[in-house]
N, C-alpha and C positions, 0 to 999 in steps of 0.2 A: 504494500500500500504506500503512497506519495505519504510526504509529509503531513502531520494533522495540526492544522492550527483550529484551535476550538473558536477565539477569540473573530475567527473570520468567519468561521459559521454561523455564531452569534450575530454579526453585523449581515450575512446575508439572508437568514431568517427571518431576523425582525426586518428586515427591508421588506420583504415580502409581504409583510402584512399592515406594511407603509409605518413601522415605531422605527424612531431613530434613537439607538440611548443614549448618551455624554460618552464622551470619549472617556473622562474622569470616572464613570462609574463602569464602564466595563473594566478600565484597569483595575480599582476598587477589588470589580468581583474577582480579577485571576489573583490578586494581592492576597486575598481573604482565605479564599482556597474554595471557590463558588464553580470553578471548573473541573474541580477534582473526581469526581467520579466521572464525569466525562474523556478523560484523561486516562482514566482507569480502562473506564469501558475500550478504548480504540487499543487498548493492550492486552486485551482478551479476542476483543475480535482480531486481529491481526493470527491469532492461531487458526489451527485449521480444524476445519468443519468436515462431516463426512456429507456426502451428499441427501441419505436417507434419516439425518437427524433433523427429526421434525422440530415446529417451532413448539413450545411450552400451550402456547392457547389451543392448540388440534388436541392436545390429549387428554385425559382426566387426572386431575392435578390431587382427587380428592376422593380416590374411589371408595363405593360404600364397604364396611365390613359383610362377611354372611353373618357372623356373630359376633358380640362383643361377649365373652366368658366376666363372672361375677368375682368379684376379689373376698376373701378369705377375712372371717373375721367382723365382729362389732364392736368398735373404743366407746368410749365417756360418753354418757348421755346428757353431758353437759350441754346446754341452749346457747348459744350467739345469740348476737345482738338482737336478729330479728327476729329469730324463732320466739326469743324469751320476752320480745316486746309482744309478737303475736299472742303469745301464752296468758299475756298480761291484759287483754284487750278482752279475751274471751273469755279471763275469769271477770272482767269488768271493775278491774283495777284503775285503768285509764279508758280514754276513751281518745279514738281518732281527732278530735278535734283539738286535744289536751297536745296528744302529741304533734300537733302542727304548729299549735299555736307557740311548745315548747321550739320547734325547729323554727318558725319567725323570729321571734325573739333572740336567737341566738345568731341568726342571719344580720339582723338590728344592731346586735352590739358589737360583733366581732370584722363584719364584711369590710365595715372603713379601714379594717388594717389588711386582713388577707385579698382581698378582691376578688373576691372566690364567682361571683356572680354576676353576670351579666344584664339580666331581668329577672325579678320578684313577681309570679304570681299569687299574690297574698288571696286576694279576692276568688280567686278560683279557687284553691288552695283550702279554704277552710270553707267554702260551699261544695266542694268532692267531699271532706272531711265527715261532714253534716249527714253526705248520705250516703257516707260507710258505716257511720254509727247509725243507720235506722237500715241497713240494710241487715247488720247485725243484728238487731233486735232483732228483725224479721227472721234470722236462721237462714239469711243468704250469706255464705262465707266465702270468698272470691282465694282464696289461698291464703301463705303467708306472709302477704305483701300487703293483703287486704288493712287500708286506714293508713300505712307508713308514710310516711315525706319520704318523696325521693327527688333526684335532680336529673337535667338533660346538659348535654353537652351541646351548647350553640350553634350546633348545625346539624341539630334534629329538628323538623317543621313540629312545629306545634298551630295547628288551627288557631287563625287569628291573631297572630301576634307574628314579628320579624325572627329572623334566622342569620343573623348577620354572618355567619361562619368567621368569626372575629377580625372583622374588616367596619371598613367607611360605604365601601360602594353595595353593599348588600344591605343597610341600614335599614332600608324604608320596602324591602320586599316580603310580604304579610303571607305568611302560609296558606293556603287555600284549603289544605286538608293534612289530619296529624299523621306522622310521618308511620309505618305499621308498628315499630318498637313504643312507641305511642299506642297505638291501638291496644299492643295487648299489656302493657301497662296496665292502663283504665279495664282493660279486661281482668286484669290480676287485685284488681281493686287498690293499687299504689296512686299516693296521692302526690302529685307533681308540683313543687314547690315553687320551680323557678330551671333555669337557663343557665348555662357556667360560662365562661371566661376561655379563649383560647389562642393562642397564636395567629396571627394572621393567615385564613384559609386553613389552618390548624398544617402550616408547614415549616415545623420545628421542635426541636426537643428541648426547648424550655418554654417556657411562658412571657417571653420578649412580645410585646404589642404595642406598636408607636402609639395605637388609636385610643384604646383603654386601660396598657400600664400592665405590668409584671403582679403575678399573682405569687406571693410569698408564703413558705412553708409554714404552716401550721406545727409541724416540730421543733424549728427552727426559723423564724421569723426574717431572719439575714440572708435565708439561703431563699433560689429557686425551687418551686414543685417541680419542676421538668414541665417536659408538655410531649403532645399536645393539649392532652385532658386535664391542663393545669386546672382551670377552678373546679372540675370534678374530684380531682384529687383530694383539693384545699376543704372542699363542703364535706366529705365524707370525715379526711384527717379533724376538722375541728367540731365533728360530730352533728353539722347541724340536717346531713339528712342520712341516712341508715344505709343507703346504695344510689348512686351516680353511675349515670351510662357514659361510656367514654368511648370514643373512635381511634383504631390502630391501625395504621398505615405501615410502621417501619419501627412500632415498640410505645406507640402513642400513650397505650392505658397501662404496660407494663413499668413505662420509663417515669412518672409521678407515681405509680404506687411505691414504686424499687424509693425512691427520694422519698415519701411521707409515709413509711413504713404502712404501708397500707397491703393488701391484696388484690391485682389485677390480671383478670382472665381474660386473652384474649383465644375463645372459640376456633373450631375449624373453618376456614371459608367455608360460607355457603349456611353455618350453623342460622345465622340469626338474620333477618333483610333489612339492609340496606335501603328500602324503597322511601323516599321522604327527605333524605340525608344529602347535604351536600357534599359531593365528593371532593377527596384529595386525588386517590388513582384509583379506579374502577375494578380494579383485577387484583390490587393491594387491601382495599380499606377492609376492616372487622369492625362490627360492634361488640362491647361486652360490659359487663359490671365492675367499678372499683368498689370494694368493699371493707371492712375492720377485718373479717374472721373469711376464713375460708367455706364455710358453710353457705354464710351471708351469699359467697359468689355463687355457691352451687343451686341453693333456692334462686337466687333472680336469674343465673341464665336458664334454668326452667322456665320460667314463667315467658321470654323473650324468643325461646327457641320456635324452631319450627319454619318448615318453608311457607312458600307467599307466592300467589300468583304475579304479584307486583314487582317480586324481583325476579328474574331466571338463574341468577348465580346459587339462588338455594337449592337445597335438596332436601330428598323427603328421607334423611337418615335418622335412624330411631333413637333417641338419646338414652342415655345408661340410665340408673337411679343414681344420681350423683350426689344427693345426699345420704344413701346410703354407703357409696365411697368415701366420701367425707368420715366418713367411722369406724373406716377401715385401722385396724392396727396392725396387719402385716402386709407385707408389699414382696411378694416373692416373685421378683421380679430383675434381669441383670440390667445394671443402670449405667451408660457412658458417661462417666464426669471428664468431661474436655480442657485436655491438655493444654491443646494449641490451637488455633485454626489458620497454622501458619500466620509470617509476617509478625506485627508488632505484637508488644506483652496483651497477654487477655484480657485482663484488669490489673489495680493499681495493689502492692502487697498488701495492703490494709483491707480493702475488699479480698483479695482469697484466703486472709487468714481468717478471717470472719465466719466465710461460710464452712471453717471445716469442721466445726459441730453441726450441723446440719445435714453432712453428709453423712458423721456418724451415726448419726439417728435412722437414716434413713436401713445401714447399714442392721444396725441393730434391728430392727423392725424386717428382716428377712431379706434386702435386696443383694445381689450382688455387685458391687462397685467395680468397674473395670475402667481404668484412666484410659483414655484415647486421644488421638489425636486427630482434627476433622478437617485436613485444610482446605477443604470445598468449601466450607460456611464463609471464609475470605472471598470466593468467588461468588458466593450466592448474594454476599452482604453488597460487592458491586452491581451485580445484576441486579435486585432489588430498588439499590436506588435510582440506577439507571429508566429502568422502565417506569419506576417513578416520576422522573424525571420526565419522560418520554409523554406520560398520560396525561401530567399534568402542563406541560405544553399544548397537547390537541386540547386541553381545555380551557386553560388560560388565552390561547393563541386568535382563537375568534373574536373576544373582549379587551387583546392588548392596547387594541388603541384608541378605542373609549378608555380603557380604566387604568391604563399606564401611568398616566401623573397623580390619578388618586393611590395606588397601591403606597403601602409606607416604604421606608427606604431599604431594609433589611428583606423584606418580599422579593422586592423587584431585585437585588442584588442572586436573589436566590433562585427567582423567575429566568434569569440572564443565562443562568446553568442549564437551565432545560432546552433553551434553544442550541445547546453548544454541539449537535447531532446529526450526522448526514441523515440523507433520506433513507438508507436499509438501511437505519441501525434498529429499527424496532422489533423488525422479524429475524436480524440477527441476535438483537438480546433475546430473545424466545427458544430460539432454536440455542442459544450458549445455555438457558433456565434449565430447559429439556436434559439438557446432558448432566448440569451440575445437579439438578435433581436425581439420574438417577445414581450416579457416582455415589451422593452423600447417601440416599437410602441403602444404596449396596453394601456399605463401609460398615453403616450399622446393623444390618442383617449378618455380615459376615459375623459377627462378634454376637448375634443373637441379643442384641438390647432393644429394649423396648422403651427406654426413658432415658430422656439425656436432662443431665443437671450441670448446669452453669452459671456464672453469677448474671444478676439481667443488665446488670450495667457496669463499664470497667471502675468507673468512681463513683464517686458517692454525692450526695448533692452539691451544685456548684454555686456559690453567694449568687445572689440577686444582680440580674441582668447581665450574667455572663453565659454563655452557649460554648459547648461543645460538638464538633459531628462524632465524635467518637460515643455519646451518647447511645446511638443505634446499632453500633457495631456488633454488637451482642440478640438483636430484638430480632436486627429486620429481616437475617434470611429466614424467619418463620413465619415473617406475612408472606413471602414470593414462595415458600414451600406449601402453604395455606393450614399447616400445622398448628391443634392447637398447645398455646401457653401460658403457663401461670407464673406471675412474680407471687414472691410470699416471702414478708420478711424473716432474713437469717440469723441476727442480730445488729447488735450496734458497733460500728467501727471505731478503732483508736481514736477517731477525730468527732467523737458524740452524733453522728449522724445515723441514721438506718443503711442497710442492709440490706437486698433482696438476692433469692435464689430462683434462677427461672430453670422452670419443670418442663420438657414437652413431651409430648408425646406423637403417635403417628397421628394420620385424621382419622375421625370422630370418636378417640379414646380421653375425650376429657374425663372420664371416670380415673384414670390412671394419675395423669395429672392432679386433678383434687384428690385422689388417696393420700399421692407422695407431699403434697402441700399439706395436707391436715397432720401426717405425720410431724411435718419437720415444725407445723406449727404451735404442737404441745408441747414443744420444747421449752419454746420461748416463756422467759420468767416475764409477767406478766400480761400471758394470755387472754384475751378476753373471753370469757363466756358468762354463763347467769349462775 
């Protein structure tokens, strides 16, 4: 291949679509390091292809089990947070209205400092509340979600109100109809508080937002949540609602739980629809729950699962009892803890010494630990954000030149990266997916594991309004895999911040996942349960 200048692709790109950018902010972006996976990517494709290696989108990225086998074993009947609020509700302890009005009130006193929130629907809020408590009386019981405050991630449509997807230019665009994770929310009888906070178009791994301001940790007040699900994170970590939906593109809901010691499951693609949702990449995004306890996530992504005629990326795969994995006490199962994934250090020493009780736990609890080494997850983690890159150009690229001067300046420095692409690089990232996928599933078949354990992020939270991309280095080849993942804190590092360890498993074995996460989370001194 001739020489690759990204920086002139950039400028012939955006010609095309008549945007001219500053000379100054194109250098900006190669200075920053906003061409780097672009970069990457023409060092991958530059190898060679067989001719019969299909692209990643021809084939099934996500095939169904014939069965998912039951896990061995029932732990503590100890209630989380929501079980034991539900349990509280139906002895008529509290009442749905009590607990809203407790979650406003604490939105009220605490939101001026963390910025957890975007929009307050109070008024709704506590007229849902009204008629979860009289539906209770009636002996209609919607599950265990039925009356709870919970929160949406700003680029879930809620009927009648804006979707900004943490932008200016989406401001004033009024949902027409709630988005389906919406739907069966109000189906589960969950009562919707309010709207979170998120990076611009939710494309970043902290909570950086020129328009509405950095959303700060609830553990640590000086540091970032991560993002994208920054104010998801922030409402669950400062308690004011019980579960927050959060969107994963590249480690979106794993990367603030891992930072506010929280619990975040990101699902198999295809587990929960998208239909409603503003997208970041089509073929990347997941929705899933951030939650306190690991339970917490396995009750709400029940309640959200299921396919949708409204989306076609779902499927009709049977979900396990995941609350009954949740109580799992043995995991006899061989588990790859990752080495390396070639190239730079995994994480920083403080994060791996962290998580090495939590691997012993796991160990104790029947699995077998086999240290590996993955170095396709290096190749996956470029490809990921490449075609990341790639989708969110076809979609940004229609509206670049309307919305190019309103975009903030950290966007568009980051927009600039996605143009930096020949014309087949799309169907050659597919076709490089195709192959790194199956390379990595073969690595870990040979070795017979079923679960890989690694830390979810190389560091640990980074002070307020500072960003890393190495943030995702650890997340994102399990969006492009469409595997699911659980963070789940491991403990606290040398430097007093959280901890997360992320579990995955193949597709649609999130049972496996919340076993090994409920294990490693009764470890923790100071677990929450009732």
């Amino acid at each position: 291949m001739t020489s690759f200048d990204p920086l002139a692709l950039v400028r012939q790109n955006l010609a095309a679509l008549g945007v001219t950018p500053a000379g100054e902010e194109l250098e900006q972006a190669r200075a920053e390091g906003f061409l780097a996976t672009a970069l990457a990517f023409h060092q991958l494709a530059t190898g060679e292809l067989a001719v019969e290696d299909l692209p990643d989108l021809l084939r099934d990225r996500t095939p169904l089990p014939a069965e998912i086998p039951s896990l061995p074993g029932s732990g503590p009947d100890e209630l989380p947070d929501i079980l034991a609020l539900a349990s509280r509700l139906r002895r008529g302890e509290t009442t749905s209205r009590q607990l809203v009005e407790q979650a406003l009130q604490r939105i009220t006193s605490e939101d001026s400092t963390l910025n957890a929130f975007q929009l307050v629907l109070a008024d709704q809020a506590l007229a849902a509340a009204e008629t979860a408590d009289a539906e209770l009386a009636r002996g209609i019981d919607r599950g265990p979600l039925h009356g709870l405050p919970v929160a949406l991630k700003d680029l879930v449509d809620v009927a009648g109100v804006s979707t900004t997807a943490g932008s200016t230019v989406l401001a004033r665009r009024i949902a027409q109809r709630d988005a389906t994770v919406v739907e069966r929310l109000r189906a589960a009888g969950a009562i919707i508080v309010g709207k979170t906070r998120l990076p611009e178009f939710a494309y970043a791994g902290s909570s950086t937002n020129p328009h509405y301001g950095p959303v700060r940790n609830p553990r640590a007040p000086a540091y970032d949540t991560g993002g994208s699900s920054s104010g998801s994170a922030a409402a669950v970590g400062a308690g004011m609602v019980v579960m927050a939906i959060g969107s994963d593109t590249g480690g979106s809901i794993r990367i603030p739980a891992t930072y506010c010691g929280l619990v975040g499951l990101k699902p198999t693609f295809g587990r929960v629809s998208l239909a409603g949702v503003f997208p970041l990449a089509w073929s990347l995004d997941h929705l899933g729950p951030i939650t306190r306890t690991v339970a917490d996530a396995a009750v709400s992504l029940a309640a959200i699962a299921g396919p949708d005629a409204r989306d076609p990326r779902t499927r009709p795969a049977p979900l396990p009892d995941l609350l009954a994995a949740a109580r799992a006490e043995r995991l006899p199962v061989r588990v790859a803890v990752l080495c390396s994934s070639g190239g730079e250090p995994l994480a920083d020493p403080e994060v791996r010494e962290t998580l090495e009780p939590a691997l012993d736990c796991l160990a104790q609890a029947g699995a077998t630990l086999l240290p590996l080494d993955l170095p396709e997850l290096a190749e996956l983690r470029v490809l990921s954000a490449a075609i990341a890159q790639l989708e969110i150009a076809a979609l940004h690229g229609p509206l670049a030149r309307e919305w190019w001067s309103r975009y903030g300046d950290f966007f568009r420095l980051r927009l600039l990266g996605c143009f930096a692409y020949p014309n087949w690089a799309s169907v050659v990232a597919q076709r490089l997916a195709a192959r790194a996928r199956d390379r990595f599933a073969a690595n870990l078949a040979e070795h017979g594991c079923e679960l890989l354990a690694l830390p979810t992020t190389p560091n640990t939270a980074p002070r307020l309004g500072q960003w890393s991309p190495r943030s995702s280095w650890l997340t994102s080849p399990f969006n492009l895999l469409g595997w699911p993942a659980i963070s789940v804190p491991a403990g606290i590092a040398a430097n007093g911040l959280p901890v997360g360890i992320q579990l995955v498993a193949g597709p649609w074995r999130e049972d496996l996942v919340v076993a090994a996460a409920s294990i490693v989370e009764r470890t923790q001194p100071g677990r929450r349960s009732a």
